[in-house]
C-alpha positions as CSV (number, residue, x, y, z in Angstrom):
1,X,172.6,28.2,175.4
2,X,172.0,25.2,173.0
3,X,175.3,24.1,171.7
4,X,174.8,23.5,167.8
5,X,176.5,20.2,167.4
6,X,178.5,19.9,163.8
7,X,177.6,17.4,161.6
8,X,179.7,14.8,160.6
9,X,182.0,15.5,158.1
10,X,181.7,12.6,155.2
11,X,185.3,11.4,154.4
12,X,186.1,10.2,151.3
13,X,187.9,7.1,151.4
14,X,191.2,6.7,149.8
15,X,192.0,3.8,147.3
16,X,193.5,0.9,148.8
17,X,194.9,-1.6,146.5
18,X,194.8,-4.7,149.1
19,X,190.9,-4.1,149.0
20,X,191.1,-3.9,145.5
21,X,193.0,-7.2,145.2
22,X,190.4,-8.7,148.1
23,X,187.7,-7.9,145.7
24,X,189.4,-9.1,142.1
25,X,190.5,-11.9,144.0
26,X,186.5,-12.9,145.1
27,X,185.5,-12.3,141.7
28,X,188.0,-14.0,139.8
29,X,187.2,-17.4,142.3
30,X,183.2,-16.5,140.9
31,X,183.9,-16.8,137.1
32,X,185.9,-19.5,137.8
33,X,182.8,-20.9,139.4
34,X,181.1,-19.9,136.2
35,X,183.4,-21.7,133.7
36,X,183.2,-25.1,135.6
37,X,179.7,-25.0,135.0
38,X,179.6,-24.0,131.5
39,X,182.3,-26.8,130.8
40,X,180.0,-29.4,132.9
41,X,177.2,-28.6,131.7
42,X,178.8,-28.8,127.8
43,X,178.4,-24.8,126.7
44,X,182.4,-24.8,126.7
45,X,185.3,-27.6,126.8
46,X,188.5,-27.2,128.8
47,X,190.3,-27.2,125.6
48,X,188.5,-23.4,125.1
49,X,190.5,-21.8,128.2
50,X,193.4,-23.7,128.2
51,X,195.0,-25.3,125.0
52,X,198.8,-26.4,124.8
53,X,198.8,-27.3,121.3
54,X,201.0,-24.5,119.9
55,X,203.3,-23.6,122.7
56,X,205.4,-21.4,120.3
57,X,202.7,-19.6,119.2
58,X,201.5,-18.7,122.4
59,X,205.0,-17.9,123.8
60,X,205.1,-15.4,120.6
61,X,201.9,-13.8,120.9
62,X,202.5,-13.0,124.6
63,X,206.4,-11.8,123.5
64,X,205.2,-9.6,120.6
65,X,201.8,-8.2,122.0
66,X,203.5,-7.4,125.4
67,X,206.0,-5.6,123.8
68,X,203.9,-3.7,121.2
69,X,201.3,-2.4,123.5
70,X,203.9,-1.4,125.7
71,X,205.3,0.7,123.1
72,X,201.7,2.2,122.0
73,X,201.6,2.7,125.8
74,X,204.6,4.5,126.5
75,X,203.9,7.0,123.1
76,X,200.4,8.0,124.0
77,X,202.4,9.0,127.3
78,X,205.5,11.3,125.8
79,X,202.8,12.3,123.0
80,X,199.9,13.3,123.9
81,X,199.4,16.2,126.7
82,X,198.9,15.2,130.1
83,X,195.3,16.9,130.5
84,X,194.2,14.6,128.2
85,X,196.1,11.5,129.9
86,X,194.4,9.1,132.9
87,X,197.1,9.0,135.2
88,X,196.1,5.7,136.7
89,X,199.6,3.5,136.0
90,X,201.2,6.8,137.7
91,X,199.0,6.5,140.5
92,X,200.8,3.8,141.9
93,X,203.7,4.5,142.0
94,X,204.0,5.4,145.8
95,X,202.9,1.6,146.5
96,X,206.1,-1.2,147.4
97,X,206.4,-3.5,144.4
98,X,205.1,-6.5,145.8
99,X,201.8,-4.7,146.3
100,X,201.7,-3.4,142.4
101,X,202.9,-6.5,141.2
102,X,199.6,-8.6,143.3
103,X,197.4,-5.8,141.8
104,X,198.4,-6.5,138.5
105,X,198.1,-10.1,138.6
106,X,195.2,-10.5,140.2
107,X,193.4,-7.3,138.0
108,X,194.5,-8.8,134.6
109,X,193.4,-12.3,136.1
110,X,190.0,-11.1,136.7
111,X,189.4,-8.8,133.7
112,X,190.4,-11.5,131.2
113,X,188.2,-14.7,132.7
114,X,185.9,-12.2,132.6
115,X,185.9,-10.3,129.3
116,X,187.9,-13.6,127.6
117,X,186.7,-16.4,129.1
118,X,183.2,-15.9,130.0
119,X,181.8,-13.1,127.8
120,X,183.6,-13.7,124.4
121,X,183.0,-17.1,124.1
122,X,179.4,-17.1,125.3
123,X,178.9,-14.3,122.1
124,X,180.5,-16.3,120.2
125,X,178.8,-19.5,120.7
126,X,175.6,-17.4,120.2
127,X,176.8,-15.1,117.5
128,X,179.1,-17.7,115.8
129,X,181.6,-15.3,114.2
130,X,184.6,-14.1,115.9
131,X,185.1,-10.5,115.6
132,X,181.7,-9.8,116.0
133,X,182.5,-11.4,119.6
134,X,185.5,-9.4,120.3
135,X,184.0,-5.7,119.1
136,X,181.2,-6.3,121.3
137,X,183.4,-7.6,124.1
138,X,185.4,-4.4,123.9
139,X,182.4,-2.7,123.8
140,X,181.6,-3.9,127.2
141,X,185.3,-3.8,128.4
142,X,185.3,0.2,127.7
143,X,181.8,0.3,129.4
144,X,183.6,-1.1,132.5
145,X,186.4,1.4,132.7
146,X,184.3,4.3,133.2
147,X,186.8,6.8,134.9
148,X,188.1,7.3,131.0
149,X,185.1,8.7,129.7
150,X,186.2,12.1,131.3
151,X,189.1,11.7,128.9
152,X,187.9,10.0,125.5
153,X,191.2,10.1,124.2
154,X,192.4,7.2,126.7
155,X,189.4,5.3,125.2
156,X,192.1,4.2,122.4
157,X,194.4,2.8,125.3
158,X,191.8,0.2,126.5
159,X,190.4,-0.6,122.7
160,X,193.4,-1.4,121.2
161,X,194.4,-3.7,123.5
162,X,191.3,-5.2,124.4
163,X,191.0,-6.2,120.5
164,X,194.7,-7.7,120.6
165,X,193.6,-9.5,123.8
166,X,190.6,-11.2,121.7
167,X,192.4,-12.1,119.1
168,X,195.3,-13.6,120.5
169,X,192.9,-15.7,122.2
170,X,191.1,-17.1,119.5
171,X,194.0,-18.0,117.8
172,X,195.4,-19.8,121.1
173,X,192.4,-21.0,122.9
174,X,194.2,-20.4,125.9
175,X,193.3,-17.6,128.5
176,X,197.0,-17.7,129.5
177,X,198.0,-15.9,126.6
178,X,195.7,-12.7,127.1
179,X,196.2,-12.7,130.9
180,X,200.3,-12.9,130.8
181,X,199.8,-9.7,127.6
182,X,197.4,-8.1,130.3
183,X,199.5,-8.4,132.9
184,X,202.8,-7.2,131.1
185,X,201.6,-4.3,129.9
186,X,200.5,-2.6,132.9
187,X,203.1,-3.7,134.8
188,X,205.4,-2.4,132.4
189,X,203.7,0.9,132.1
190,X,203.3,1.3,135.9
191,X,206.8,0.4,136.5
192,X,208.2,3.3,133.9
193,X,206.2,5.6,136.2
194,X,207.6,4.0,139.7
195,X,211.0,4.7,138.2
196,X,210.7,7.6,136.5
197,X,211.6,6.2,133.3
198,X,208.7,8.1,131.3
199,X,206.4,10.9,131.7
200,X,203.7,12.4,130.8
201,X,203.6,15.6,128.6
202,X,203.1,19.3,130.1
């Protein structure tokens, strides 16, 4: 008798954030890469990415914009029901804090060289008007975040801050300001969930 043999069974692999950091990490070191070259070869100067000229603005745009779009986080969360909520900042809560924290960092880091650094000012060297530059840039920020388009609601918790992350930019020229925002708010929102300090609606 022919023994029918099974076939394998195709596992789906779990999320690991240390591969995700792996990855954000490569590709933050490539745009990196990418501004070098646009500042040597004169499409960009260093004072485009990283300007210290108004220290107290950029110390109160990352104060105010942190706290505010923690605050629109944390009342889409208690306000709207949860079916219509992306858990993803919940999600992580079973990870040690050093690893959320290094998935922050480096996720923020990558998504604002990125979207920020790379892609807003090429559009608007091209385009030459600012929030022309940061619609479409949010444009392609949502297009990136793809696991929201099940819920369209949550599209308004990447557009809102992707806008505020444009515009705090052009009025610091320096991507420190959008990153540390970027950074604070998910960490923030993350952390509420670690601790059970929010939830989300039933």
């Amino acid at each position: 008798m022919q023994h029918i043999k099974d076939k394998p069974q195709k596992t789906k692999k779990d999320f690991s954030p240390k591969d995700a950091i792996f990855v954000s990490s490569s590709f933050s070191f490539v745009c990196v890469a990418i501004i070098f070259a646009l500042i040597v070869y004169d499409v960009f100067t260093i004072e485009n990415f990283l300007a210290f000229n108004q220290p107290f603005t950029m110390v109160l745009n990352v104060v105010l914009a942190s706290f505010g779009l923690l605050l629109f986080g944390v009342i889409l969360t208690l306000y709207i029901p949860s079916k219509y909520i992306d858990e993803t900042n919940k999600s992580f809560q079973d990870y040690s804090l050093l690893i959320i924290v290094a998935f922050m960092l480096i996720g923020a880091l990558f998504e604002e060289i990125l979207f920020r650094g790379i892609i807003q000012n090429l559009l608007l060297v091209f385009l030459e008007h600012q929030w022309t530059a940061i619609i479409i840039t949010t444009l392609l920020f949502l297009g990136m975040h793809t696991r929201y388009f099940k819920k369209p609601i949550m599209l308004i918790n990447i557009t809102v801050p992707s806008l505020i992350f444009g515009w705090i930019y052009f009025e610091t020229n320096n991507i420190l300001v959008p990153f540390l925002v970027h950074f604070f708010m998910n960490i923030g929102m993350t952390l509420l969930f670690k601790y059970n300090l929010i939830r989300v609606k039933h």
